[in-house]
C-alpha positions in Angstrom: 0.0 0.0 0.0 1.2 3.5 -1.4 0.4 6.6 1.0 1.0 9.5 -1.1 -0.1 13.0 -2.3 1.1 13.4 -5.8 -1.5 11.7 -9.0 -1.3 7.9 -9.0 -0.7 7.2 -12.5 2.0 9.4 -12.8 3.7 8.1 -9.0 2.9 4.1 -10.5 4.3 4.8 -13.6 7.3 6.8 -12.7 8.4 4.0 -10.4 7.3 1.2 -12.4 4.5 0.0 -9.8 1.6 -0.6 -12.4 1.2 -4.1 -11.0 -1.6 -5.8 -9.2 0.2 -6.5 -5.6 0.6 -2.6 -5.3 -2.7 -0.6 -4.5 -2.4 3.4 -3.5 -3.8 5.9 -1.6 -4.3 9.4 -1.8 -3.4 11.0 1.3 -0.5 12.2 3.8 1.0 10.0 6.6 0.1 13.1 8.8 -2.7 12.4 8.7 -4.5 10.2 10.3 -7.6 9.9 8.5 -5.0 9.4 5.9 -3.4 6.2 7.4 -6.8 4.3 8.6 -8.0 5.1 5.1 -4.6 3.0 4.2 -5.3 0.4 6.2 -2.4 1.2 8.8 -4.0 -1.2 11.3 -3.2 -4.4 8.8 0.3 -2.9 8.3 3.5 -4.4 10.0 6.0 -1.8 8.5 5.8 1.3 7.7 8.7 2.8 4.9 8.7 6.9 4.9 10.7 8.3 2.0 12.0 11.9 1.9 9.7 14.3 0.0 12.4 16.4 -2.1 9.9 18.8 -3.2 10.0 19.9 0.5 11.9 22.9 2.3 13.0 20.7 5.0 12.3 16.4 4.1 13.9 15.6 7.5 11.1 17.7 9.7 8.3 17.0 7.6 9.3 12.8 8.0 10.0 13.2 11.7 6.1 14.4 12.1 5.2 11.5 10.1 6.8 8.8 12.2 5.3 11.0 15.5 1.9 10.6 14.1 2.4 6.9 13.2 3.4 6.0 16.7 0.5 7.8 18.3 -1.9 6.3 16.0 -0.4 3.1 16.9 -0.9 3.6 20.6 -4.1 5.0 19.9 -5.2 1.8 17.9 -3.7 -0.9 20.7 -5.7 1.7 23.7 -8.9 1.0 21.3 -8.0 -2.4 20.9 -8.1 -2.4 16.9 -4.6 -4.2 17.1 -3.6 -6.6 19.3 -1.5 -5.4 22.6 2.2 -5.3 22.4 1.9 -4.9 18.2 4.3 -2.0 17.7 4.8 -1.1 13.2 8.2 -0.9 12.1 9.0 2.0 10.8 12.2 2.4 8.4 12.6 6.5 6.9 14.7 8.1 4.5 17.0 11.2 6.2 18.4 13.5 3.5 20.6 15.3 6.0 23.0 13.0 8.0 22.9 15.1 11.1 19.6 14.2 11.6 20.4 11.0 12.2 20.5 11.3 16.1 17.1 13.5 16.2 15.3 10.8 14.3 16.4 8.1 16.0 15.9 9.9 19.4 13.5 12.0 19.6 11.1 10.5 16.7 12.2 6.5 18.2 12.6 5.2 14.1 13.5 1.4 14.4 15.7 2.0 10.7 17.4 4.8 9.4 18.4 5.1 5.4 20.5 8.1 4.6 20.6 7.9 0.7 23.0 10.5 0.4 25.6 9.4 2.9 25.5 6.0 1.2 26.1 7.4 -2.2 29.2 9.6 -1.3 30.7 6.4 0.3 30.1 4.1 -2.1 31.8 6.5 -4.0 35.2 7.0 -2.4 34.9 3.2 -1.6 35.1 2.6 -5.4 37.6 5.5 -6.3 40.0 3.5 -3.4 39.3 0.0 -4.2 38.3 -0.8 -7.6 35.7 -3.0 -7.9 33.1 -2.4 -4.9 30.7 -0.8 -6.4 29.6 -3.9 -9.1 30.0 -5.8 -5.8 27.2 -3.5 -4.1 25.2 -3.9 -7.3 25.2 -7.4 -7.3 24.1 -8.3 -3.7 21.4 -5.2 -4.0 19.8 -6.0 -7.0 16.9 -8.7 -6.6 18.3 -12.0 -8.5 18.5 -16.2 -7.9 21.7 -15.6 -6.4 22.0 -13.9 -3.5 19.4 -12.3 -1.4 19.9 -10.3 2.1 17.6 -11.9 4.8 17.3 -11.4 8.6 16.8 -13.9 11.3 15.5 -13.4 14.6 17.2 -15.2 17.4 14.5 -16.8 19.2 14.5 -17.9 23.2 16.1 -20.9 23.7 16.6 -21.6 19.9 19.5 -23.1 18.2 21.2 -20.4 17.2 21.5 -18.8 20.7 24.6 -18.4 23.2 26.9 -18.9 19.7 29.9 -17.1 18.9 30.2 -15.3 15.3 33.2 -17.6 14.3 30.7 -20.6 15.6 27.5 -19.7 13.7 29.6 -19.1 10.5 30.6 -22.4 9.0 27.2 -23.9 10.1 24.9 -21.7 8.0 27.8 -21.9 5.7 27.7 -25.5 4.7 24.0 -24.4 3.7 24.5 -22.3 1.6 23.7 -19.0 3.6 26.9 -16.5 4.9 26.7 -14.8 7.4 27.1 -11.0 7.3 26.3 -9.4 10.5 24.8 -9.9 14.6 23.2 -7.4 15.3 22.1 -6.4 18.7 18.4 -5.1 19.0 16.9 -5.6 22.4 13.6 -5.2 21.1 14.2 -1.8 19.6 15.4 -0.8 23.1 18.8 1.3 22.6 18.5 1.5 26.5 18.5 -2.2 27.0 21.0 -2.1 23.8 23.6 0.6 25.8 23.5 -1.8 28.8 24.1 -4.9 26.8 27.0 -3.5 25.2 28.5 -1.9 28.3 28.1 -5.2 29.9 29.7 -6.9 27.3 32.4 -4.5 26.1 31.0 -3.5 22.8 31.5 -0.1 20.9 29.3 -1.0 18.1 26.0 -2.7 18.1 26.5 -4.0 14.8 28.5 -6.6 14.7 30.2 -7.7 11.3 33.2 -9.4 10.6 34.6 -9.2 14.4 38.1 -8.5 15.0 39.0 -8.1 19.0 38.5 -10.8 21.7 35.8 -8.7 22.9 33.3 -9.2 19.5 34.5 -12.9 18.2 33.6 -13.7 22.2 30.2 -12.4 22.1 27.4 -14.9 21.9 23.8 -14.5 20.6 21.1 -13.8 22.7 17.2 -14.5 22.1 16.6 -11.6 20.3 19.2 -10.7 18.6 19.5 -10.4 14.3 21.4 -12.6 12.4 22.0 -11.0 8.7 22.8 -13.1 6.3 23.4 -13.7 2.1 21.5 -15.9 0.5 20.1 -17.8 -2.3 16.5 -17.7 -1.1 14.8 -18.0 2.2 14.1 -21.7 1.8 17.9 -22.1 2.2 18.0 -19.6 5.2 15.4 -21.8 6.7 16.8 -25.2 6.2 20.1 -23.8 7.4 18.3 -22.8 10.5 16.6 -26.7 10.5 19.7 -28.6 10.2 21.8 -26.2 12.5 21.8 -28.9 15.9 22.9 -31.7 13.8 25.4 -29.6 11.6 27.2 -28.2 15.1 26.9 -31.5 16.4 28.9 -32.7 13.6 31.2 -29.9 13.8 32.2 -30.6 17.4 32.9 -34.5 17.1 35.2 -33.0 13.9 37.4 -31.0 16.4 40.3 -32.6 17.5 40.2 -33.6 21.5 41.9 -31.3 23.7 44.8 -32.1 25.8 45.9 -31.6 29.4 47.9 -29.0 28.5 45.5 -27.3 26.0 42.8 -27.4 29.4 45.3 -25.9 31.7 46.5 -23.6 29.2 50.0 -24.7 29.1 52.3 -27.3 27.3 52.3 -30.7 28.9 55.6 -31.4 30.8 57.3 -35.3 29.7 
């Protein structure tokens, strides 16, 4: 569903969306006679772009993403929704200093800066050739890879798992692994206090490199991001994940008395 104020056939054809799954709405997401007439209570996520044809995009999507979490809590208060349903709400920033006020004072689960992106992507390709048809090939939509996000359940099989663990097991299914990321619910609170706790300067963790981050292990909650081929194969990575550690640990070599105590064995 399409919330927007400019003419439908022109905003479906600029952007190629003439298709069945797509409906639209005339209307602003500040609004919110706008948003019920959109069907916001059926929604799970909610994607607010930046309006360019604005004076200031930023201010005009932080109002947006107020008046998207009040009508949220109004709707859960009336019982339209079920309790505890919260939207996910993802917005475009065209400034990067806004970065902090959005996801402060507005509480926005996902923030895109388009712009920032861009300008990296570009001195990432003017100092290493070659990153940018990298970028285009895991971004564009195709049989061959796919990102995808997994949710660490409680007590699920993927839990209490180091990076360096978790790697060659959705591995040898064809998935890599990209990222943990630490989201506490959409808590940065609860996210401060696990990464204090645990000695963490970022809450994304990709590719660790001190003791600190390969030592960190997964907690119920937390996102695994990953590349893969489809979600079928993200799935049965996440079946076969007991048996394939399993595996993995009667592979290791048995330790010695020396590797226990952390010493060479005397003879």
């Amino acid at each position: 569903m399409i919330l927007a104020d400019p003419d439908e056939e022109d905003l479906l054809e600029a952007h190629d969306l003439q298709k069945p799954e797509v409906a639209f709405t005339r209307g602003s997401a500040t609004r919110r006679a706008d948003l019920r007439r959109a069907h916001f209570a059926s929604a799970t996520t909610a994607i607010i772009v930046a309006d360019q044809g604005v004076t200031d995009p930023d201010a005009l999507n932080v109002l947006k993403v107020l008046t998207i979490e009040k009508l949220s809590q109004e709707l859960e208060e009336s019982r339209e929704v079920p309790p505890g349903r919260n939207i996910y709400t993802i917005a475009e920033i065209s400034d990067p200093d806004n970065y902090e006020t959005l996801a402060r004072d507005a509480m926005v689960d996902e923030i895109v800066s388009s712009g920032h992106i861009e300008s990296n992507v570009l001195v990432q390709s003017a100092l290493n050739h070659g990153v940018s048809t990298f970028l285009n090939e895991v971004l564009t939509f195709n049989q061959h890879n796919e990102f995808y996000s997994y949710r660490i359940r409680s007590r699920g099989s993927l839990s209490d798992l180091t990076y360096d663990q978790l790697l060659p097991v959705l591995r040898r299914q064809g998935v890599l692994l990209l990222a943990i990321s630490l989201e506490c619910g959409g808590n940065r609170q609860r996210q401060k206090e696990v990464m204090d706790s645990c000695g963490l300067e970022r809450a994304v963790l990709t590719n660790p490199s001190s003791q600190t981050e390969m030592g960190y292990r997964t907690r119920p909650g937390d996102l695994l991001i990953v590349l893969g081929e489809s979600e079928a194969h993200l799935k049965k990575a996440i079946r076969k994940a007991p048996s394939d550690l399993d595996t993995m640990r009667l592979q290791e070599p048995p330790k010695t008395l020396g590797d226990a105590a952390g010493a060479p064995v005397a003879t």
